[in-house]
TORNULUM-228367 format. One record per residue (C-alpha): residue number from 1; y, x, z. Coordinates in steps of 0.25 Angstrom, whole numbers. Example, Ala and Ser with C-alpha at 12.3 -4.5 7.8 and 13.67 -1.06 7.14 Angstrom:
BEGIN
num / c2 / c1 / c3
1 / -18 / 49 / 31
2 / -4 / 55 / 29
***
This chain:
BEGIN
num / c2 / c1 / c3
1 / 222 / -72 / -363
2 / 226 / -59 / -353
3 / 236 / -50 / -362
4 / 230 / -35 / -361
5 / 241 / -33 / -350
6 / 236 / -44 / -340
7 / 222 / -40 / -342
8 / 226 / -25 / -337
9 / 234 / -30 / -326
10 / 221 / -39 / -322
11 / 212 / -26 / -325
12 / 222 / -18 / -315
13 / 223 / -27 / -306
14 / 206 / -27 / -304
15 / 205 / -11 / -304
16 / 216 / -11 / -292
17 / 209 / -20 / -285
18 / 196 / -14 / -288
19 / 201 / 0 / -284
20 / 207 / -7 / -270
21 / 193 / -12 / -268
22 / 187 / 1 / -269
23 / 196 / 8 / -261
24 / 195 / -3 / -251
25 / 179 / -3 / -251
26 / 181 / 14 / -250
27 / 190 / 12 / -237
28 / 180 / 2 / -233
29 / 167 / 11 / -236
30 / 174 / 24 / -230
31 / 179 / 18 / -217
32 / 166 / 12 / -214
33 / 159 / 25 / -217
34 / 169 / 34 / -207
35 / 169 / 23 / -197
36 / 153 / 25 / -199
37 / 152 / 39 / -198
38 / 162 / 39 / -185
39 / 152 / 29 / -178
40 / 142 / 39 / -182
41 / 148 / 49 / -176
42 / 149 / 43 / -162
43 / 134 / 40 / -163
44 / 137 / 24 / -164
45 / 126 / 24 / -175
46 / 127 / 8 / -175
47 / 140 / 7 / -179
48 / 139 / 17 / -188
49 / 128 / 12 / -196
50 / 137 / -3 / -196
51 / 148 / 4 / -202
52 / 140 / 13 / -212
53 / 134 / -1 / -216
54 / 146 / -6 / -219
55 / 151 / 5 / -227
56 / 138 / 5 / -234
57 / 142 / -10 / -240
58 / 154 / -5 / -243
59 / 149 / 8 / -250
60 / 140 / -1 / -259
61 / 154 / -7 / -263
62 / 155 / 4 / -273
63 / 140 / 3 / -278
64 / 127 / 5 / -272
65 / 126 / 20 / -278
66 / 139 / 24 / -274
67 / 142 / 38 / -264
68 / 148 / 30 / -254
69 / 134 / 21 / -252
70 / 127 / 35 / -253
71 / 135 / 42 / -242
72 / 136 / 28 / -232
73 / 120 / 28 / -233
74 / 120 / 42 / -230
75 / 128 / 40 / -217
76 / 122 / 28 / -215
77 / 108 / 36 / -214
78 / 114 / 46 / -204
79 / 119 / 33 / -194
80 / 104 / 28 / -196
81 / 97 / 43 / -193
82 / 107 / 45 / -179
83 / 101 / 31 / -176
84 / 86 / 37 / -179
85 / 84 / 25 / -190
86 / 77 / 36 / -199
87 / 72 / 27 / -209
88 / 85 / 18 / -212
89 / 93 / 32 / -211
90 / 81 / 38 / -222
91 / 83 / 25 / -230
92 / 101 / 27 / -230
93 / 99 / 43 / -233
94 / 89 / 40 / -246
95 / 99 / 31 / -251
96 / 109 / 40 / -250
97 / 103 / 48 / -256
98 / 100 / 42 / -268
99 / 115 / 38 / -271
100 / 122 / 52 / -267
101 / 111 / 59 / -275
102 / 116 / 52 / -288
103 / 128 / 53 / -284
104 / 131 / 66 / -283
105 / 116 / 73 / -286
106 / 106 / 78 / -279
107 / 111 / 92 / -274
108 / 124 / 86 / -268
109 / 127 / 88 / -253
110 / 126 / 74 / -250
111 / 113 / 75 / -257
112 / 107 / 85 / -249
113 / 113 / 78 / -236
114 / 107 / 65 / -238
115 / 93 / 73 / -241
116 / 94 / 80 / -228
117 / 97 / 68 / -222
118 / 87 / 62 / -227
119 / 76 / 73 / -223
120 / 82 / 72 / -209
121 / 77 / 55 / -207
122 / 64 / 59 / -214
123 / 59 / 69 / -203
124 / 64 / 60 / -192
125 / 54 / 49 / -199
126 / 44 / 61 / -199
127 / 46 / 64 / -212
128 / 46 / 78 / -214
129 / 38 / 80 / -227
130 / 47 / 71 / -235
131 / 59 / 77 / -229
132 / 58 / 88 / -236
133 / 61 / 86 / -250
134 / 74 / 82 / -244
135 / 77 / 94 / -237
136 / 73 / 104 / -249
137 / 83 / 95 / -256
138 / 93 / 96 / -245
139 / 90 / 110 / -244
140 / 94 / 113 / -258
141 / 105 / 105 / -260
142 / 112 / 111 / -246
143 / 108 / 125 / -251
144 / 115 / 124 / -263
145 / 126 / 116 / -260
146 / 131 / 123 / -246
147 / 123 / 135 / -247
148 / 108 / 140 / -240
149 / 116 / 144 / -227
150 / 123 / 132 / -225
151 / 118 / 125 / -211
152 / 115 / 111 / -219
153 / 105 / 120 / -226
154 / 99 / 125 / -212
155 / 98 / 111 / -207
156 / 90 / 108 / -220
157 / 81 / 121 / -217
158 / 79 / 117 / -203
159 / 75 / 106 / -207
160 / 66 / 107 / -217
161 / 59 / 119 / -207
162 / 57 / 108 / -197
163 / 51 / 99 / -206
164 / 42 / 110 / -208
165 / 39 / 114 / -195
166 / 36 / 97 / -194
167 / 26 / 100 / -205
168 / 18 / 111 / -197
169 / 23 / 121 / -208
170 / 30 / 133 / -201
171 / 30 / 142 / -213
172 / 40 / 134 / -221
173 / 47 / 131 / -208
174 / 49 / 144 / -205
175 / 58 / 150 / -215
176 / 68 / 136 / -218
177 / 70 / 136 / -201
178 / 73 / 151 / -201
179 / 84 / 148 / -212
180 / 89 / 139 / -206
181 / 91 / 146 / -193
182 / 97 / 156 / -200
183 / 106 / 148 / -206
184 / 111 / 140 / -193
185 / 113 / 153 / -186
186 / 121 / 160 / -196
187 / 129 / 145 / -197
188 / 131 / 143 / -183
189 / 127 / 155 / -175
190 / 116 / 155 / -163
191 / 121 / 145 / -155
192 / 118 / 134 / -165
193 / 109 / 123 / -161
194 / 105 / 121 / -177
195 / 100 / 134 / -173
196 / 93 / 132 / -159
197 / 85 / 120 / -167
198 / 80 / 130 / -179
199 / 77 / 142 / -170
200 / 69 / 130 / -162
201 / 60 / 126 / -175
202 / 59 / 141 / -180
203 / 54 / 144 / -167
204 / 43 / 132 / -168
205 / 39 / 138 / -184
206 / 37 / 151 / -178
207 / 30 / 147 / -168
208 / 20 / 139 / -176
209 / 17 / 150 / -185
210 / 15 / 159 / -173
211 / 27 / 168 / -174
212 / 30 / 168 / -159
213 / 38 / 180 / -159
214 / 47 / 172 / -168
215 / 46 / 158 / -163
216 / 49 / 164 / -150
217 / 64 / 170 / -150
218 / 67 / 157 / -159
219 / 62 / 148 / -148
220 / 72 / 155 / -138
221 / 84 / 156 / -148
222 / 79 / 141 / -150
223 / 80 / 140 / -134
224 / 95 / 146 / -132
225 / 101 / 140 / -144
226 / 98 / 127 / -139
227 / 102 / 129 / -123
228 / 114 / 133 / -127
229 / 116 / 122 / -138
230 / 110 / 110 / -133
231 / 109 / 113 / -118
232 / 100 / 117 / -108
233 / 95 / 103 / -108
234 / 92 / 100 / -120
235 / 81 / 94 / -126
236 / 82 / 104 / -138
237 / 79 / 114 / -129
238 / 69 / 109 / -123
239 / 62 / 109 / -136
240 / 62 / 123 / -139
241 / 59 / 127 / -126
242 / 45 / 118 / -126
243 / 42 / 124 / -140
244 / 45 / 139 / -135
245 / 36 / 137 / -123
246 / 24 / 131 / -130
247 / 25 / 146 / -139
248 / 28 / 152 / -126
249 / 16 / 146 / -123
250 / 6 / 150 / -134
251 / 13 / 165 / -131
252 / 7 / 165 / -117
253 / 21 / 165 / -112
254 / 19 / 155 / -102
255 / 31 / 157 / -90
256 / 41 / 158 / -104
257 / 36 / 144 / -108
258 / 35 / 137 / -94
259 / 50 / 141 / -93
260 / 52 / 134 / -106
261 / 45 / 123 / -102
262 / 52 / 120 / -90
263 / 65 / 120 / -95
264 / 61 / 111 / -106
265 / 54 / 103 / -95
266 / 68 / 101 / -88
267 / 77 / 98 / -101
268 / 65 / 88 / -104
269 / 68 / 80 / -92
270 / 82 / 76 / -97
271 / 76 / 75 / -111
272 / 65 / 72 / -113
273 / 57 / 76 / -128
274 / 56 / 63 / -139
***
């Protein structure tokens, strides 16, 4: 028989080496996940997703519900977004989701990220309606945890606008894309492309309902907030300029909208609309 002593050196000698595992298996998961995020970063998206696999085995070490399985899907969804594979990136994101909302509730920051990012795959799939119970949730939880001008609250207002501009209703659209444009503004002055691109959708909602006299100084803020951001050239400018000259248009402004037009017409060359 093992005297009491023997079986506490035996019983010691299994925590240490349980302890050195974990730790190993944490420096494992972590190195993986940073060497992920870096690949990430230099927009090598197939090494990235390898890596975030491997650290996804190596988070389901510690159980198949814990944090660090959570947060690797969550990243893992991000790698598979960049590379436009919205449904495998909506599939990482949901079960993400599920383990960090037990983890630490439902009105945690992490929480909220994971339903914004979860909003953001469903409208690239053409999903705009269903979007949007995770943007209210977004919505709230960003609002009470970082406050109702923070700019992550305006990314959720311009978003949820532009779902709603999607879904033909401008009168909802209207007041969630003005917020937000006040918000980026204040936040990051005028010369703020997050700003150019919620002055350009305003501008479309006040089109739509008719308010030309609104939509129109909104299309040229629009305009000059996105020469001087993205470039003469750029194809974001060359939307707003096509959507200012078909209003331009319905006015009976035609030379202001030919001008538009033929700028657009130049910048299309190089880049041509999707």
């Amino acid at each position: 028989m093992f005297s009491v002593r023997v079986l506490q050196i035996v019983a010691g000698g299994f925590l240490v080496a349980g302890l050195a595992y974990g730790q190993a298996a944490e420096g494992a998961w972590q190195n993986l996940v940073m060497q992920g995020l870096y690949a990430a970063s230099e927009n090598n998206t197939a090494k990235a997703e390898q890596l975030l696999t491997k650290a996804l085995h190596e988070a389901e070490h510690f159980g198949p519900t814990d944090v660090r399985v959570g947060t690797t899907q969550n990243s893992l969804g991000l790698v598979y977004k960049t590379g436009r594979r919205f449904p495998e990136a909506e599939a990482s994101f949901r079960k993400a989701l599920s383990i960090l909302e037990t983890a630490y509730g439902p009105e945690s920051i992490d929480v909220g990220n994971v339903n914004f990012n979860i909003a953001s795959v469903l409208l690239e799939q053409g999903k705009g309606e269903q979007a949007l119970t995770y943007l209210r949730h977004c919505q709230s939880v960003y609002e009470h945890q970082l406050g109702g001008e923070s700019l992550k609250t305006a990314a959720v207002l311009c978003m949820t606008g532009d779902v709603y501009r999607g879904m033909k209703n401008y009168k909802e659209a209207e007041p969630l894309l003005k917020r937000c444009a006040q918000i980026r503004e204040a936040g990051g002055g005028m010369v703020n492309g997050d700003l150019g691109d919620a002055m350009h959708s305003l501008a479309i909602v006040y089109q739509m309902q008719g308010k030309y006299g609104l939509a129109d100084p909104a299309f040229k803020l629009a305009e000059k907030i996105r020469e001087k951001t993205q470039g003469i050239m750029s194809a974001g400018l060359a939307d707003t300029l096509e959507a200012h000259a078909v209003m331009l248009k319905q006015m009976g402004r035609d030379p202001e909208a030919e001008k538009n037009l033929k700028l657009a017409t130049v910048i299309r060359k190089r880049y041509p609309k999707k």
